[in-house]
C-alpha positions, 0 to 999 in steps of 0.5 A: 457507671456512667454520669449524663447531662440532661439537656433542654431544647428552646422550645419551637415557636408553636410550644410554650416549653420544649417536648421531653422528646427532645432532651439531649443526654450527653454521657462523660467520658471517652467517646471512641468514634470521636477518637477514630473518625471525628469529622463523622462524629462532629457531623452525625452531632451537628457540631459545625463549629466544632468540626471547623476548628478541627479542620483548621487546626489539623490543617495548621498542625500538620503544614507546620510540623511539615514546614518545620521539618519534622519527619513523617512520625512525629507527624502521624504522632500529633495527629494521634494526639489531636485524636485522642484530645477529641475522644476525651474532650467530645462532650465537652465539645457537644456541651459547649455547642448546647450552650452556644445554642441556648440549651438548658442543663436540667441536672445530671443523672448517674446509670449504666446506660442511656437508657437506665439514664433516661428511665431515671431522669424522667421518674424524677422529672414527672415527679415534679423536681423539675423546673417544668414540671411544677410551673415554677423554677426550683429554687437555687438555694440548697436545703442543709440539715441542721446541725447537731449540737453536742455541746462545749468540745472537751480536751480530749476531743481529737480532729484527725488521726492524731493522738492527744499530746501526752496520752499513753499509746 
Protein backbone atom coordinates (compact mmCIF):
# COMPACT_ATOMS: atom_id res chain seq x y z
CA UNK A 1 0.00 0.00 0.00
CA UNK A 2 0.85 3.12 -1.09
CA UNK A 3 0.94 6.55 1.47
CA UNK A 4 -0.30 10.00 -0.27
CA UNK A 5 -0.25 13.69 0.75
CA UNK A 6 -3.27 15.58 0.41
CA UNK A 7 -2.58 18.74 -1.29
CA UNK A 8 -4.46 22.28 -1.12
CA UNK A 9 -4.15 24.96 -3.61
CA UNK A 10 -4.28 29.09 -2.60
CA UNK A 11 -7.45 29.71 -3.69
CA UNK A 12 -7.83 31.97 -6.90
CA UNK A 13 -8.97 35.53 -6.63
CA UNK A 14 -12.66 34.66 -7.54
CA UNK A 15 -13.10 31.84 -4.35
CA UNK A 16 -12.91 32.20 -0.62
CA UNK A 17 -11.50 28.38 -0.41
CA UNK A 18 -9.57 26.43 -3.14
CA UNK A 19 -12.04 23.90 -5.48
CA UNK A 20 -11.41 19.77 -4.07
CA UNK A 21 -10.85 19.55 -7.71
CA UNK A 22 -7.80 21.08 -7.50
CA UNK A 23 -6.17 18.78 -4.52
CA UNK A 24 -2.94 17.38 -5.39
CA UNK A 25 -2.14 13.84 -4.26
CA UNK A 26 1.46 13.32 -4.14
CA UNK A 27 2.23 8.91 -3.60
CA UNK A 28 5.66 8.20 -1.44
CA UNK A 29 7.99 6.27 -2.97
CA UNK A 30 10.14 5.45 -6.21
CA UNK A 31 8.65 7.25 -9.06
CA UNK A 32 10.00 5.54 -12.21
CA UNK A 33 9.54 7.90 -15.05
CA UNK A 34 11.37 10.31 -12.86
CA UNK A 35 14.37 7.89 -12.66
CA UNK A 36 14.22 7.11 -16.83
CA UNK A 37 13.27 10.77 -18.05
CA UNK A 38 13.45 13.58 -15.44
CA UNK A 39 13.44 16.46 -17.40
CA UNK A 40 10.02 15.24 -18.92
CA UNK A 41 8.80 14.16 -15.52
CA UNK A 42 9.93 17.75 -13.72
CA UNK A 43 8.05 19.66 -16.88
CA UNK A 44 4.88 17.23 -17.19
CA UNK A 45 4.73 18.64 -13.09
CA UNK A 46 5.91 22.08 -13.56
CA UNK A 47 8.77 21.99 -11.48
CA UNK A 48 10.69 24.54 -13.01
CA UNK A 49 13.01 25.23 -10.28
CA UNK A 50 13.57 21.57 -9.99
CA UNK A 51 14.24 21.10 -13.53
CA UNK A 52 16.91 24.10 -13.33
CA UNK A 53 18.98 22.53 -10.45
CA UNK A 54 19.13 18.95 -12.39
CA UNK A 55 20.28 20.97 -15.47
CA UNK A 56 22.84 22.47 -13.82
CA UNK A 57 23.90 19.93 -11.78
CA UNK A 58 24.16 17.13 -14.42
CA UNK A 59 25.88 19.84 -16.45
CA UNK A 60 28.70 20.43 -13.65
CA UNK A 61 28.69 16.86 -12.92
CA UNK A 62 29.71 15.51 -16.05
CA UNK A 63 32.34 18.64 -17.12
CA UNK A 64 33.87 17.86 -13.82
CA UNK A 65 34.11 14.19 -14.05
CA UNK A 66 35.41 14.87 -17.92
CA UNK A 67 37.86 17.75 -16.38
CA UNK A 68 39.13 15.37 -13.86
CA UNK A 69 39.76 12.58 -16.37
CA UNK A 70 37.49 10.04 -15.56
CA UNK A 71 36.77 7.53 -18.29
CA UNK A 72 33.47 7.47 -19.78
CA UNK A 73 31.85 4.62 -17.20
CA UNK A 74 32.53 6.33 -14.02
CA UNK A 75 30.70 9.09 -16.19
CA UNK A 76 27.84 7.12 -17.23
CA UNK A 77 28.06 5.53 -13.45
CA UNK A 78 27.32 9.27 -11.99
CA UNK A 79 24.47 9.87 -14.02
CA UNK A 80 22.74 6.67 -13.27
CA UNK A 81 23.23 7.61 -9.78
CA UNK A 82 21.79 11.32 -10.40
CA UNK A 83 18.85 9.43 -11.94
CA UNK A 84 18.38 7.08 -9.24
CA UNK A 85 18.43 9.94 -6.56
CA UNK A 86 15.45 11.87 -8.58
CA UNK A 87 13.38 8.40 -8.99
CA UNK A 88 13.79 8.28 -4.88
CA UNK A 89 13.58 11.71 -4.01
CA UNK A 90 10.67 13.04 -6.75
CA UNK A 91 7.91 13.73 -4.27
CA UNK A 92 9.95 15.14 -2.17
CA UNK A 93 11.01 17.43 -4.93
CA UNK A 94 7.14 18.13 -5.86
CA UNK A 95 6.33 18.54 -2.01
CA UNK A 96 9.18 21.00 -1.73
CA UNK A 97 7.61 23.16 -4.91
CA UNK A 98 3.88 22.91 -3.20
CA UNK A 99 5.36 24.50 -0.37
CA UNK A 100 7.52 27.13 -2.07
CA UNK A 101 4.15 27.82 -3.92
CA UNK A 102 2.25 28.18 -0.52
CA UNK A 103 0.26 24.98 -0.75
CA UNK A 104 -1.28 23.52 2.23
CA UNK A 105 -0.73 19.50 3.38
CA UNK A 106 -4.16 18.68 4.73
CA UNK A 107 -3.17 14.96 5.96
CA UNK A 108 -2.02 11.90 4.22
CA UNK A 109 -4.01 9.06 3.31
CA UNK A 110 -2.68 5.11 3.25
CA UNK A 111 -4.43 3.15 -0.34
CA UNK A 112 -3.85 0.98 -3.29
CA UNK A 113 -3.96 3.43 -5.68
CA UNK A 114 -4.68 7.31 -6.35
CA UNK A 115 -7.96 6.61 -6.86
CA UNK A 116 -8.84 4.40 -3.49
CA UNK A 117 -6.73 7.60 -1.91
CA UNK A 118 -9.09 10.00 -3.20
CA UNK A 119 -12.28 7.93 -2.39
CA UNK A 120 -10.77 7.94 1.17
CA UNK A 121 -9.54 11.40 1.78
CA UNK A 122 -12.64 12.89 0.41
CA UNK A 123 -15.15 10.47 2.79
CA UNK A 124 -13.26 11.68 5.62
CA UNK A 125 -13.07 15.20 4.21
CA UNK A 126 -16.85 15.89 3.77
CA UNK A 127 -17.56 14.25 6.95
CA UNK A 128 -16.23 17.50 8.47
CA UNK A 129 -12.52 16.63 9.62
CA UNK A 130 -11.14 18.83 7.53
CA UNK A 131 -10.15 22.09 8.39
CA UNK A 132 -12.64 23.44 5.66
CA UNK A 133 -15.30 21.70 5.80
CA UNK A 134 -16.21 22.78 9.39
CA UNK A 135 -15.48 26.56 8.70
CA UNK A 136 -13.07 26.56 11.56
CA UNK A 137 -9.23 25.09 11.84
CA UNK A 138 -9.10 21.69 13.62
CA UNK A 139 -7.48 21.85 16.49
CA UNK A 140 -3.72 21.13 16.99
CA UNK A 141 -3.70 19.55 20.21
CA UNK A 142 -3.97 15.58 19.71
CA UNK A 143 -6.86 14.14 21.84
CA UNK A 144 -5.03 11.15 24.34
CA UNK A 145 -7.02 8.39 26.00
CA UNK A 146 -6.92 8.46 29.76
CA UNK A 147 -4.60 6.26 31.06
CA UNK A 148 -5.56 3.21 32.99
CA UNK A 149 -4.54 3.08 36.66
CA UNK A 150 -3.66 -0.21 38.12
CA UNK A 151 -2.50 0.81 41.30
CA UNK A 152 1.07 0.95 43.24
CA UNK A 153 3.24 -1.90 40.63
CA UNK A 154 4.26 -4.76 42.66
CA UNK A 155 7.90 -6.41 42.87
CA UNK A 156 7.11 -8.92 40.62
CA UNK A 157 5.96 -6.67 37.94
CA UNK A 158 8.61 -7.02 34.88
CA UNK A 159 9.42 -4.40 32.00
CA UNK A 160 10.70 -6.39 29.17
CA UNK A 161 11.63 -9.52 28.61
CA UNK A 162 13.84 -10.17 31.52
CA UNK A 163 13.07 -12.50 34.46
CA UNK A 164 13.07 -11.23 37.92
CA UNK A 165 16.52 -11.86 39.80
CA UNK A 166 16.20 -14.98 41.49
CA UNK A 167 12.97 -16.33 40.44
CA UNK A 168 13.21 -20.30 39.40
CA UNK A 169 13.33 -20.53 35.24
Amino acid sequence: MSTYTVHEPPPRKDESVAAPERFVFVRDGFYFWAFVLAPVWLLMRRLWLALVIYVVVTIAVGFGLAFAGVSSTGRVVAEFLIALGIGFEASSIWRWTLARRRWKTLGFVVAEDREIAERRFFAEWTKGDAPHASGKPSSPEPNYAVPVWRGKPSPSDVIGLFPEPGASR
